[in-house]
TILUM-200086 format. One record per residue (C-alpha): residue in three letters; x, y, z. Coordinates in steps of 0.2 Angstrom, whole numbers, plus 5000, padded with zeros to 4 digits. Example, Ala and Ser with C-alpha at 12.3 -4.5 7.8 and 13.67 -1.06 7.14 Angstrom:
BEGIN
Ala506249785039;Ser506849955036;
//
This chain:
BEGIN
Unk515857784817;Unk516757914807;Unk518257994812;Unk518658184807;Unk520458244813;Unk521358404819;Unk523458424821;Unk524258384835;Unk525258554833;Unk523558654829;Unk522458564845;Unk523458674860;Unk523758514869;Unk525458504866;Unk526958564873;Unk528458664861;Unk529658514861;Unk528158384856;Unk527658514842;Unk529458544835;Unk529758364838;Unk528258324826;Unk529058474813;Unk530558384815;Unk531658544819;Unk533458514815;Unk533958554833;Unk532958404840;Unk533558284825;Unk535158214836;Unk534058194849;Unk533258024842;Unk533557884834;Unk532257904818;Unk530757974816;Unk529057854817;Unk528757834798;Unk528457674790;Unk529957694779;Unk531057724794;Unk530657574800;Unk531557474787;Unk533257534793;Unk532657504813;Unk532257334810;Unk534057294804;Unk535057384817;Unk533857314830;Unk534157124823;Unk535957144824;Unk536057234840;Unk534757134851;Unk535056944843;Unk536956944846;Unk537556764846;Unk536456674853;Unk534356674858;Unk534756664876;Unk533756854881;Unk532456784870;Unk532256604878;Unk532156704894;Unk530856834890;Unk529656704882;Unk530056604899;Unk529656754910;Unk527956774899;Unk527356604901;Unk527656624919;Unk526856784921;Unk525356714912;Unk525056534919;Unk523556574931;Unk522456664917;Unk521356624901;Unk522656654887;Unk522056694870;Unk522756604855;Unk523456764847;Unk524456814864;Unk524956634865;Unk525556654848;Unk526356794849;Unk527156744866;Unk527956594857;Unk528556694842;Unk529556814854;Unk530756664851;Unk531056694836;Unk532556814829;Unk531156894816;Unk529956954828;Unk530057094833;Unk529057204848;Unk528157384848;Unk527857454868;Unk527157554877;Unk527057574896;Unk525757624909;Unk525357644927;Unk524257534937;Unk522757634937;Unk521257554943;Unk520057514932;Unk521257564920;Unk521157754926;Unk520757884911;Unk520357834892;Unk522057864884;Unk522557684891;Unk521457624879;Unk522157734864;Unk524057694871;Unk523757504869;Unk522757534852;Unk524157614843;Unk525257474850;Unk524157344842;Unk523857464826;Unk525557484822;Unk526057304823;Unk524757254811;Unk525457434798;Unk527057344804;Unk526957174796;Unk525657254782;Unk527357334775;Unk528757214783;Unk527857034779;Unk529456924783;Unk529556994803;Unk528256954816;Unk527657104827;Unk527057104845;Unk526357214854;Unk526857234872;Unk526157334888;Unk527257384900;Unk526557374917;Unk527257514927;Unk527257384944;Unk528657444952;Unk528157624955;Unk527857694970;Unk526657844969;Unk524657734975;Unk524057924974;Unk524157964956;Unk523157784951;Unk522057744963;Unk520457814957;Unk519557864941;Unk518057974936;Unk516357914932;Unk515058014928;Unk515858184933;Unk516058074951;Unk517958034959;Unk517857864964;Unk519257824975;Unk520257674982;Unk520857725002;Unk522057635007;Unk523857635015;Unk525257575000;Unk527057575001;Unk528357504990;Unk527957454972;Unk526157464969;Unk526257304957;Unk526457214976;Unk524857284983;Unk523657164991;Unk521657204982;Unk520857124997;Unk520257285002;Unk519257314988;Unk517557224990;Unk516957414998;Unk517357494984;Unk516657384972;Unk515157374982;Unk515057594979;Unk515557594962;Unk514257454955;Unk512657534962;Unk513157674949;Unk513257564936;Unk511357494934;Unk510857364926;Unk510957334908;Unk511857194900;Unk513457304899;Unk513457364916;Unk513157184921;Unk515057154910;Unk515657284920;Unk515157214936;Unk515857064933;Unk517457124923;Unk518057234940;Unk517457084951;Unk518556964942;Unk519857074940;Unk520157144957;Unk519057034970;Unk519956884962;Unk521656924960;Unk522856934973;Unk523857094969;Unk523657244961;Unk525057174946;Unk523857014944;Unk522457114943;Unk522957234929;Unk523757114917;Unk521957024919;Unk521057154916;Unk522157224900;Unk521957044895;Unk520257034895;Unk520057184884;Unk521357164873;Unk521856974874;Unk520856944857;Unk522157074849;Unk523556984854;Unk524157094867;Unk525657034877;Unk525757104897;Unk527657094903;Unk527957164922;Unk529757204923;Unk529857164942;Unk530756984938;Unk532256924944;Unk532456824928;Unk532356984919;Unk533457094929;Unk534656934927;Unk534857014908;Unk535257194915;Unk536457154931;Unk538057254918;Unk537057414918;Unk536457374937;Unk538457384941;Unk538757534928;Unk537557614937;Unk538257614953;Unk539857624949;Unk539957744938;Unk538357844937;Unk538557874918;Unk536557884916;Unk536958034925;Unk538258104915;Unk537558064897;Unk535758114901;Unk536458304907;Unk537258314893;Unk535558274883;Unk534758414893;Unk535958554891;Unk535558534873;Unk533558554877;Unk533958714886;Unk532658814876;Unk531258674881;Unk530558634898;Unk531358484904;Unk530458334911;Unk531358244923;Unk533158264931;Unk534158114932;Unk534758074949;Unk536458044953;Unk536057834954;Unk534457834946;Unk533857644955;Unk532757624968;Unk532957464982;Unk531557364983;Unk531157224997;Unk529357185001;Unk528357335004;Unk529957455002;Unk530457554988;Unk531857684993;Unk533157784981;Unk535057704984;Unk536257864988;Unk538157854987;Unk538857955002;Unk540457935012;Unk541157785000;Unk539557685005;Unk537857654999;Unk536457685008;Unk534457675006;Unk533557835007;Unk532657845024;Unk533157675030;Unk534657635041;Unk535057495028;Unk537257495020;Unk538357445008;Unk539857415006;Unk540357434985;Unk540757204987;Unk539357194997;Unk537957274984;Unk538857204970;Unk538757064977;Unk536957074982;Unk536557124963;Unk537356944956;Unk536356854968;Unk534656964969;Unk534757064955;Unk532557094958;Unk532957204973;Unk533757354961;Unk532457444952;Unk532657564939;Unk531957734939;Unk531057854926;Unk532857884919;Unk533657694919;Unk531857604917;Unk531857644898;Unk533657564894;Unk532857394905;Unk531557384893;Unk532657414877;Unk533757284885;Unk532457144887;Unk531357174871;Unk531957164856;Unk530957324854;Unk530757434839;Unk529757584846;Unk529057664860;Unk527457734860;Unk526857864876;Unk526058034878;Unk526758204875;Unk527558184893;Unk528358024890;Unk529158054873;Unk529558234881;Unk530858134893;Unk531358004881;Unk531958144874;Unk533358144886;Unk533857964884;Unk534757944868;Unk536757974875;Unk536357864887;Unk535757724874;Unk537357764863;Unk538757754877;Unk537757574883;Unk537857534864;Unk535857474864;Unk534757564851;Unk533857684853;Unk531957624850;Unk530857734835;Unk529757864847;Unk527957904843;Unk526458004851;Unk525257894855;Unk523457914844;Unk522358064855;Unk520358044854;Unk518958144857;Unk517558034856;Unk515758134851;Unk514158064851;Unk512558074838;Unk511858234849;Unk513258314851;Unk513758304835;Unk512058394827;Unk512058514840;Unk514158554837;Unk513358554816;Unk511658684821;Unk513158794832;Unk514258794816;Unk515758754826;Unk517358694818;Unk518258594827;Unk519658704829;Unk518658824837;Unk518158694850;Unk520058644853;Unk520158834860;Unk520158904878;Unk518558944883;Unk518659124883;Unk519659134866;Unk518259034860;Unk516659164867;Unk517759294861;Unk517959224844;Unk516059154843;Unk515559354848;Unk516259444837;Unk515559304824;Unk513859344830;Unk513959534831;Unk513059634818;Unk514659764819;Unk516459754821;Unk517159724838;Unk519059774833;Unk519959954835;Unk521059904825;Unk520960054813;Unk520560174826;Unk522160134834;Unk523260144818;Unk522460314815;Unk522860364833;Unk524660314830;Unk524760414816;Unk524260574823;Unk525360554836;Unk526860534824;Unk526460714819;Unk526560764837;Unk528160694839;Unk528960774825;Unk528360934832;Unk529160884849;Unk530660854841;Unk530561024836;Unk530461104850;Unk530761034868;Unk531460854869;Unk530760844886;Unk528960884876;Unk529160684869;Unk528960594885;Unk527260704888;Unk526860634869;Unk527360464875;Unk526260454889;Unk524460544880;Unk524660404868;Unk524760264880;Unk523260344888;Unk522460364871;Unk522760184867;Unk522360094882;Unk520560214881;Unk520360094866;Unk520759944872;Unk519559974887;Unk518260004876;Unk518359874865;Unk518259744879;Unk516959854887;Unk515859834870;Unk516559624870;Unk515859604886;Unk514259684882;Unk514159614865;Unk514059424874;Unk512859474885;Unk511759524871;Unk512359324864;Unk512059244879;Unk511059104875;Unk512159044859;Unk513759054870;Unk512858984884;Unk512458804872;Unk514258834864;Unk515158834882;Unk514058674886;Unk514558574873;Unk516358614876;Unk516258584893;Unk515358394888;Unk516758364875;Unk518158434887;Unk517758424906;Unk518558534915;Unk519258634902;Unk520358484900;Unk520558334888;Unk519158204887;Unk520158064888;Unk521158114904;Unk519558154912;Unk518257994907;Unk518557804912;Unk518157664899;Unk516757604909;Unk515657764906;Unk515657744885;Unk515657554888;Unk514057564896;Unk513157654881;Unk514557564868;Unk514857374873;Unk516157304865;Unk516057424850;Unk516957534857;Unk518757444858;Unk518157374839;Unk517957534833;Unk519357614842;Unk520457474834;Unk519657514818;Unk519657684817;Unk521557734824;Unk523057774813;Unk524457764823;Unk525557874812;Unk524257994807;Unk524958114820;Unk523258184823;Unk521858204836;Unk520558094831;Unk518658144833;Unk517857964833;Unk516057994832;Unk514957844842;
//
């Protein structure tokens, strides 16, 4: 399974602050903590040691607690257990990453997100040998949105879950699910790793109760081995750790004011998310509404539930699990609870993490390491000798698809498709007329202005006009070259936010996750082509 590599900031994936975050502009640099090398990491260690342990274990005895809990009803490797019990311990350490619920895990990158986790734990104590390193998925169970994870894409087919959700998703009942199942399977076959699909889905969500249950078996059965550690924030021991913020929160809205100030430095960026002026959610059963501050009360968005200011405060001493934190507050929950070194997420994610770091200094808790998670194309024996027999570059194949044609025509062409020259001429004869309009009548100039205009836009219409008839004449190449882009980016989009898992497990087996594990640098900063 060899792996060949293109940039992050060279594969057009990536948005202007991820790419000047990776080239480390200056103009970022106050914007994080350190920057995800293994040297930096040294200095993150200490600061996290002194700032997480405190006095006492007491946010650890309750995390391992909370774990055990969480895990009592499922199959437990010895590594998880392990790593679960070391948690206690004031050298060990974490590495996160967080995720939705999606079902069936929903598009491959969940794979590569926990991958890097688990990579850079083992890198981690490779280097660091006297700490322990876990690594730790974030389950995303208090969201609300059941539309953007309930489904995935097999074999160029949406499969999708209908059914009625409010409040967080981790709640869900799966009893609706057998239906589904019963679809999706008869599009699986029958080979031995169909048959592990088959069974992996049905005793992941025919057998749980909720859709929390059913994702943390699932990641556990696929990553368990690894010594992967699933914590859902929806605890009420937990949120026990965060009641002070809770209260800052709703008092003071200060996640407000230091994330706007973040923001107004990011001005020449696009910004991810806005921070509300309380950025927590209530939640109670099947309800997750936004708590609003109006008229010297608060009240739950769309409900006709109040507070008094004693009355919540009171109600988040006793019952601390019915505030939830949004996209904004979420991160400083998790930073809170984990003695947590770095966060690892998409360009999205870091892109809003990004607007954290005030919020983090004025709560005095630091700020974690951030780091794009590892991005995979994955290409198969045929299409790799057709990509070699089309003498593609992999760049080439990171292009749009019309930049790409273009490029790939004018390759194949016996004769230059590029006026260039022509038009520098033109330019040039035209800066004799206008010095012989200068000359004579100013008002000459502008008719000078406009011939050229005419003259050059001639040439650019007959250069696309030869383009165009030029790919017609290379039909067939460009015709194989646009197909194998299209199988190694459906849609014109990424692989891996297109493809489930299950598809390349069918063919794979559990090869796939070895070699994935294998072959990933976390801190390559690289797209990775892993060749099956």
């Amino acid at each position: 399974m060899p792996t060949d590599c293109i940039s992050y900031q060279k594969s057009g994936y990536f948005s202007k602050l991820i790419i000047d975050y990776l080239d480390k502009k200056s103009e970022l640099e106050q914007l994080y903590n350190r920057f995800p090398t293994i040297e930096n990491f040294k200095k993150q260690i200490e600061e996290k040691e002194i700032n997480f342990n405190g006095n006492d274990n007491f946010k650890r005895q309750v995390l391992v607690s909370e774990l055990q809990n969480q895990y009592s009803e499922i199959e437990v490797s010895e590594l998880t257990k392990q790593n679960i019990l070391l948690l206690k311990d004031s050298k060990t350490f974490t590495v996160t990453t967080g995720h939705q619920l999606n079902l069936f895990t929903g598009p491959l990158y969940f794979l590569y997100k926990i991958i890097s986790t688990i990579n850079l734990c083992k890198e981690l104590k490779n280097n660091y040998p006297e700490y322990n390193f876990v690594p730790i998925y974030w389950m995303a169970t208090e969201d609300h949105d059941f539309e953007e994870i309930n489904h995935f894409n097999f074999k160029g087919k949406k499969f999708s879950w209908n059914t009625e959700s409010k409040g967080p998703v981790g709640r869900l009942s799966t009893e609706g699910l057998t239906a589904f199942f019963d679809v999706f399977k008869a599009e699986l076959g029958s080979s031995n790793n169909a048959e592990y699909l088959k069974k992996l889905f049905s005793e992941s969500y025919l057998k749980q109760s909720n859709l929390a249950d059913s994702t943390r078996f699932l990641a556990n059965e696929l990553f368990g081995e690894y010594g992967l550690v699933i914590l859902d924030g929806d605890s009420s021991d937990l949120k026990k750790t965060f009641i002070p913020y809770i209260k800052d929160e709703l008092l003071h809205q200060n996640s407000n004011k230091k994330v706007l100030e973040s923001i107004d430095k990011l001005k020449n960026y696009s910004i991810q998310v806005n921070p509300r002026e309380i950025n927590l959610f209530y939640i109670e059963n099947n309800l997750r509404e936004r708590i609003i501050y109006e008229n010297g009360s608060y009240k739950v968005n769309n409900t006709s539930i109040e507070f008094t200011e004693t009355e919540i405060l009171n109600l988040v001493e006793t019952n601390p699990e019915k505030f939830s934190p949004n996209v904004i507050l979420r991160p400083l929950y998790q930073e809170v609870i984990l003695p947590n070194l770095a966060y690892i997420g998409g360009g999205g994610e870091i892109a809003y993490w990004l607007e954290l770091k005030a919020m983090f200094a004025f709560h005095k808790v630091t700020f974690p390491i951030l780091l794009v998670r590892n991005s995979v194309v994955l290409i198969d024996e045929r299409q790799e000798s057709k990509r070699n027999k089309l003498n593609l570059t992999w760049e080439e194949l990171f292009t749009k698809q019309e930049e790409l044609t273009s490029t790939k025509t004018k390759f194949f062409s016996e004769f230059t498709i590029d006026f260039s020259e022509q038009k520098e001429h033109l330019k040039k004869q035209f800066e004799t007329l206008y010095k012989i309009a200068l000359k004579t009548d100013k008002s000459f100039i502008g008719a000078v202005k406009a011939q050229e205009k005419k003259q050059l836009n001639g040439l650019e219409n007959l250069e696309k006009r030869l383009l165009k008839a030029e790919k017609k004449v290379h039909a067939a190449q460009l015709d194989r070259i646009i197909q194998l882009q299209n199988e190694l980016f459906p849609n014109q989009s990424l692989q891996e936010r297109k493809l489930n898992f299950s598809e390349v497990y069918l063919d794979q087996g559990n090869l796939l996750i070895e070699n994935l594990i294998d072959r990933l640098n976390p801190l390559s900063g690289s797209f990775s082509i892993v060749n099956l």
